[in-house]
N, C-alpha and C positions, 0 to 999 in steps of 0.2 A: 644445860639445855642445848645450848650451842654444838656440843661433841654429839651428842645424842641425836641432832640432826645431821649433822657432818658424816656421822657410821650410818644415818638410813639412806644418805645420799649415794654414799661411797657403795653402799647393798645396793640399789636401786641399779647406778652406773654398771655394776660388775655383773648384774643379773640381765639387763639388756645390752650389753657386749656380747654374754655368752648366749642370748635367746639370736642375737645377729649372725653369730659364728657358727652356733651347729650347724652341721651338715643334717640333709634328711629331713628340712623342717620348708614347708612350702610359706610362698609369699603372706597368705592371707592369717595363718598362723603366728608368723612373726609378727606382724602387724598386730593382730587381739591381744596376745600376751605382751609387747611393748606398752600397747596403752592400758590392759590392767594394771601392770607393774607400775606405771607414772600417775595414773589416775586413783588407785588405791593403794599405796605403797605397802603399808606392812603388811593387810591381807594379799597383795596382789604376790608381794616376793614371798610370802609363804606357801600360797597355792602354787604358786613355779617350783620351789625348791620339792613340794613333795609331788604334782600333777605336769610338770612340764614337761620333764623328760623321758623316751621310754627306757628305764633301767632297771632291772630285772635284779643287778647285783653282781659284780664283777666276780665272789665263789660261786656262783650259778654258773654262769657263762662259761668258768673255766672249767666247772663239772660237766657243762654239754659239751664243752671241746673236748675235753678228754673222749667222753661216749662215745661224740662221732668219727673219732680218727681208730678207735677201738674197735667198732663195728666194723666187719670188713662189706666190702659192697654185696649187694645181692645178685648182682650178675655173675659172682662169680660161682654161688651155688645153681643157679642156672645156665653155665654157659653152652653148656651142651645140650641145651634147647630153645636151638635156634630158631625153633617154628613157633614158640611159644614167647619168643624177644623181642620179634619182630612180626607181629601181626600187620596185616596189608588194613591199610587205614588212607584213604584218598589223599593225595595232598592236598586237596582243597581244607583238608582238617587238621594236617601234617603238623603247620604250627602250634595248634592249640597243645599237642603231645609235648611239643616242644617246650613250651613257654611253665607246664608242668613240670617234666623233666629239670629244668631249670633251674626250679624252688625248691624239688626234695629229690632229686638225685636219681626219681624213680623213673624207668622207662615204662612205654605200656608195654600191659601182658597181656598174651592174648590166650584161648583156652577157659576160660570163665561162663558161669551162666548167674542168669541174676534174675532176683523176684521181687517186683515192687507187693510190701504189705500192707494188707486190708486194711488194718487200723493199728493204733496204740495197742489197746488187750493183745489180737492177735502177735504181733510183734512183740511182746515178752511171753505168751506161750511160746511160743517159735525157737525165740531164745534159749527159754528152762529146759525146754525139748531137747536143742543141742548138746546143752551142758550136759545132761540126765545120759546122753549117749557117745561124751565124751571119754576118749581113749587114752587119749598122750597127756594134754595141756589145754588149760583155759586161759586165758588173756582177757581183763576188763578193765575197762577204763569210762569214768562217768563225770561229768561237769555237774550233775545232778542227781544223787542216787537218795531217795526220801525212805523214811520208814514205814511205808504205805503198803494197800497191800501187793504191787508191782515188786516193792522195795525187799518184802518179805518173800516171796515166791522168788526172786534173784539171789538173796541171800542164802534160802534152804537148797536150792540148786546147787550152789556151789560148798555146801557143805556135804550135801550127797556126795558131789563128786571128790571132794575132799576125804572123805572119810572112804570110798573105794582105791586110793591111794593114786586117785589123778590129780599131778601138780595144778595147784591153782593159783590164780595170784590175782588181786582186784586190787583199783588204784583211783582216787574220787578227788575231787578237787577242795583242798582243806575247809575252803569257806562255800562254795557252793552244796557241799554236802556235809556240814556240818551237824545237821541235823542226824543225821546215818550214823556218825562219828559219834555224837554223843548215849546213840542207843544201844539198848544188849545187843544188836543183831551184831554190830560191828566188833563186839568182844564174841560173842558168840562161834564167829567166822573163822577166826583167830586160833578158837581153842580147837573147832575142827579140823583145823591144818592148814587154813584157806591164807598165804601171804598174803598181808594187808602194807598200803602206802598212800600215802596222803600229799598230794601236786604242793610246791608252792604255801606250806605250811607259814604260818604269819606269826605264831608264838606271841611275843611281846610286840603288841603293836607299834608302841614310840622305836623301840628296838627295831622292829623290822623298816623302820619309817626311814632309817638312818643307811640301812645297805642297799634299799631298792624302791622304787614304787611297791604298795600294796595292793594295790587295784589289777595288777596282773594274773590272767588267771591261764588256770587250765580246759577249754570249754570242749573236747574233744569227747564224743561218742562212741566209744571202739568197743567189739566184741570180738576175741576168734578164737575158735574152738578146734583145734590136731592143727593148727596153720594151715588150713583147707577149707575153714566155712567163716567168714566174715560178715558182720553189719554195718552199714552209715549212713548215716541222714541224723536225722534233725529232733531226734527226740532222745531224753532223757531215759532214767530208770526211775519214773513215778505215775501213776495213776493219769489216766485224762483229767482227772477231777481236779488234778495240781494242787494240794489240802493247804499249800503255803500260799498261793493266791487263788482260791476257789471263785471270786466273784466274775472273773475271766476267764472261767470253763465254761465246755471243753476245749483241755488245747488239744491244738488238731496240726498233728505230726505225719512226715512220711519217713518211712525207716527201709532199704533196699537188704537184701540176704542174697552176697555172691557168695559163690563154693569156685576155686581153683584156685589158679595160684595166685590172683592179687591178694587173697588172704597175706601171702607171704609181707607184701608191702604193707600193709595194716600192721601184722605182727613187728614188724622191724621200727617200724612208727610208736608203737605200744614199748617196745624193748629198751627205743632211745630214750622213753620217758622213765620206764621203769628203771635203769641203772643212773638217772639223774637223782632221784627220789630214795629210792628201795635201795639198803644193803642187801644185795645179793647178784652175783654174777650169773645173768642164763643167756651168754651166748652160748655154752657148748651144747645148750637147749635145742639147736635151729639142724638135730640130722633127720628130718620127716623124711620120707620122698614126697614130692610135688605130683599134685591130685591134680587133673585137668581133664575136661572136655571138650576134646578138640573138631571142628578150629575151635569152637566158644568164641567169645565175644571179647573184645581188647579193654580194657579198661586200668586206669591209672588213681595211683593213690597221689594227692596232693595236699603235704603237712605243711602250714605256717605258723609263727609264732614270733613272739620281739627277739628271739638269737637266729631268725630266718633274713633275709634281705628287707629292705624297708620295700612294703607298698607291696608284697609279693600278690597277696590275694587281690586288691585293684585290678593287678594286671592281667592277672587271669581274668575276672571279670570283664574288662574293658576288650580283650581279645576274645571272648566270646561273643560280647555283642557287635565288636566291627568285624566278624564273620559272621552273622546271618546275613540272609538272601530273600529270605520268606516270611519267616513267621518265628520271632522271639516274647517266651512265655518265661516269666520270672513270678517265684511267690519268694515273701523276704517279710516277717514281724518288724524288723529294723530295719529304716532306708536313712542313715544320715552319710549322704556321699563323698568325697573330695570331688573338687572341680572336674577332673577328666574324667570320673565315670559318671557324672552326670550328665557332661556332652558327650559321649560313649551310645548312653540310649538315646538322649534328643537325636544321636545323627541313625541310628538305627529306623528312628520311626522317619524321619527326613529322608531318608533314601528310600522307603519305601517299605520298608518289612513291617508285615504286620506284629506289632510290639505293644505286649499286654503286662501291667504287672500289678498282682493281687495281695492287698495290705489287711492286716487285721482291720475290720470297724473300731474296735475296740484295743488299747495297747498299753500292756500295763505298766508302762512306762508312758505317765504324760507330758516330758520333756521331748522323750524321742517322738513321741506321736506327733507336738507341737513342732519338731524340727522336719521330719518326715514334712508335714502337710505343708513346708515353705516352700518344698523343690515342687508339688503338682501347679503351681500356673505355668510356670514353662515347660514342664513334661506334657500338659497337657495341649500346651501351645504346637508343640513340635508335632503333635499328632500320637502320643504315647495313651495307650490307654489304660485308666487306670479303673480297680475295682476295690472294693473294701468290704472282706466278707464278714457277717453277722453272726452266724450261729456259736462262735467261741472266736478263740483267740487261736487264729492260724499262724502257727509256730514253723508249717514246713519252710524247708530253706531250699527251694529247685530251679534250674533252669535250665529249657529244653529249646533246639533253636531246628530248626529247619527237615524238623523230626527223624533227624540223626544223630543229635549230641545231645547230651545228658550230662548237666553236673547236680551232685546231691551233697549231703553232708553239714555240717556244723556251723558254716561261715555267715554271718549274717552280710546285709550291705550298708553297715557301719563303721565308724571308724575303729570304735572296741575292736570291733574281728581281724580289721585291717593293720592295727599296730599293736594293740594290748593282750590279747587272746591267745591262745595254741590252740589252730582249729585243723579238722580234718576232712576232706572231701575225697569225692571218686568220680573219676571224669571217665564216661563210657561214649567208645563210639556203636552203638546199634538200634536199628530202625524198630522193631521188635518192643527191647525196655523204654524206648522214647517216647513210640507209642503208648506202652501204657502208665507214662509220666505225665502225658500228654492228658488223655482220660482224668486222671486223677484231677489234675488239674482244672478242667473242663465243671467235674463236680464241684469245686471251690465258685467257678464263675458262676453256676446256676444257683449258686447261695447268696450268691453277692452282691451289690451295690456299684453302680456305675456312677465316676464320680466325673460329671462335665465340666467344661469349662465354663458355663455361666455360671452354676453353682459356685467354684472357687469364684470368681468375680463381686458375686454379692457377697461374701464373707466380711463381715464387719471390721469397720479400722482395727477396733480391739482384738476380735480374732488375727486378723493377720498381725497388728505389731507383737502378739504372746509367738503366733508360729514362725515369724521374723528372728525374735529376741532370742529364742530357744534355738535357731539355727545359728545363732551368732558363738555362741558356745563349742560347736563342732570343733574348730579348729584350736579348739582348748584342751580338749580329750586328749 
């Protein structure tokens, strides 16, 4: 009995040494997981040993390193277009380009045009459209692709195109689309031609438990079709109806359709994923020539993921909201922040900009809901306004600031997006898409619910110590 205590002490000590040592791990973190680990020992070191760290798996990691020293840059298929490199972008915005650049390598392009879509439906019409009038190559990639019938209309598309002998290739997140996985369509796709690849595959769970966390995933949106027509934002490949959680329909998605050459950064983004995953080599896939409508409009691809720098997507967020001037609009399903992007927006609505951000009513997640709803008394203190809309589960992921800048895409304002995830966005600078980002937007708020600060104030003990207790958790994740 005695040695048996002596080995959970000896675990205990070795496990908060190492939760003290790592690098990459903030104050408030160390601190929750010191005291699970003392205060619940053998659950607390087992949740550490498989939830504490973000580790993906050291053959992973050495498969993306390979990738990306393999990939050669994309500038240098563009260097001879220099007007398409270097798009005139104000320096008052200068940074944000930067601070992208940064994270994935990519400069902005400029030469682009983009169309925010109507809804979910019209956005996989639009899609099948492409495919159906694809020439060269299809590129897909889905954190969510259901057997619905979204799911089905995406699959026959790319078997059309398969079966006219244009390369295709689709790639879905092992467990978020599992369901896909299990159906005919997914053998089906296969026997048409269509290369199939499955993200971050888990096989044997205790087995996978031992080389990496399993809870990492692959949450990335990508379409692109000749590396000239591109998708990103914030929805899936399934139905509004979402048949996996219907009781929180309709989700309510924005999904953006650039044509020029950011396609190119999307596909290079899609490419790195696909030779981590998929036996098969298509760099010597990348001799299109480069479609552009010039000038177009500049915009940038911005990929993170746990083999990206820690905190990458924070920081893009945090320098977007300490560059507005006016008027910062944020829609996010998931708000569970780190400390500096929380005081990120408090000082936003503190200096003055007008600063709005729009939460599902409903979130089917009632941890995150409960964690979310601990940050609105000081959001709301500081002067942040906040909304929470009713008629579905508003899943877009956007934020527009001084109706010049535009970011869309996959990221939510969680900690999943921020350390566990491979998500994907596109950062635009133009007045034009912003505006009609903005609009959109605007429709959200005429559906929605204004949530004041008296109301949070009379919120019952019990309510606030459940959306207390559930924020306590964050820096567990």
């Amino acid at each position: 009995m005695l040695t048996a205590s002596l080995i959970t002490i000896a675990i205990e000590f070795a496990l908060v040494m190492r939760v003290m040592l790592r690098s990459h791990r903030e104050p408030m973190s160390r601190v929750a997981w010191v005291a699970v680990i003392a205060l619940i020992p053998v659950v607390g070191c087992l949740a550490y040993i498989l939830f504490g760290e973000v580790n993906i798996g050291r053959s992973h990691i050495r498969r993306r390193q390979k990738v990306m020293e393999g990939i050669p840059p994309l500038q240098d298929k563009l260097a001879d277009q220099n007007e398409i490199l270097q798009p005139e972008i104000p320096s008052l915005y200068q940074h944000l380009f930067q601070t992208g650049h940064s994270i994935s390598g990519f400069h902005p392009l400029g030469g682009n045009t983009a169309r925010l879509m109507t809804d979910s439906n019209a956005t996989i019409d639009a899609m099948v459209a492409d495919i159906d009038a694809a020439q060269h190559c299809v590129h897909l990639l889905f954190y969510i692709w259901l057997p619905d019938e979204s799911g089905q209309k995406m699959a026959n598309a790319l078997k059309r195109a398969a079966r006219r002998g244009i390369p295709c290739r689709a790639m879905v997140d092992c467990l978020g689309s599992r369901d896909l996985v299990r159906s005919r369509y997914w053998k089906e796709m296969q026997e048409a031609g269509v290369q199939v690849a499955e993200a971050l595959r888990v096989g044997n769970p205790f087995l996978r438990m031992l080389k990496g966390r399993i809870d990492l995933r692959n949450h990335r949106k990508i379409l692109v079709v000749d590396q000239q027509v591109t998708y990103c934002g914030s929805q899936n490949c399934a139905d509004p109806e979402f048949l996996i959680k219907a009781k929180y329909a309709p989700w309510v998605d924005a999904m953006i359709r650039f044509e020029g050459p950011i396609a190119w950064q999307n596909d290079q983004l899609f490419t790195r994923d696909w030779l981590t995953y998929a036996q098969e080599d298509i760099q010597d896939n990348g001799n299109l020539p480069i479609h552009s409508e010039l000038p177009g409009i500049p915009a940038q691809v911005i990929g993170t993921g746990p083999t990206v720098r820690f905190s990458a997507m924070p920081e893009l967020f945090e320098s977007l909201m300490h560059a507005a001037r006016r008027e910062l609009t944020i829609t996010t399903p998931y708000y569970v922040p780190d400390e500096s992007l929380q005081l990120a927006l408090c000082a936003a609505a503190y200096r003055g900009v007008d600063t709005k951000i729009i939460f599902p009513a409903r979130n089917d997640s009632r941890i995150v809901a409960a964690a979310s709803r601990s940050y609105y008394y000081d959001l709301l203190r500081a002067g942040v306004q906040i909304f929470e809309y009713e008629p579905g589960l508003l899943h877009s992921k956007t934020l527009t600031l001084d109706g010049d800048i535009t970011l869309v895409g996959s990221a939510n304002m969680d900690r999943r997006s921020f350390e566990l995830n491979y998500e994907n966005n596109i950062l635009v600078y133009d007045s034009v898409l912003t505006q009609a980002v903005c609009q959109r937007q605007q429709e959200y708020l005429k559906q929605s619910s204004r949530v004041t600060l008296e109301s949070v104030s009379e919120w019952s003990v019990g309510k606030r110590l459940w959306n207390n207790s559930m924020a306590i958790l964050g820096p567990l994740l």
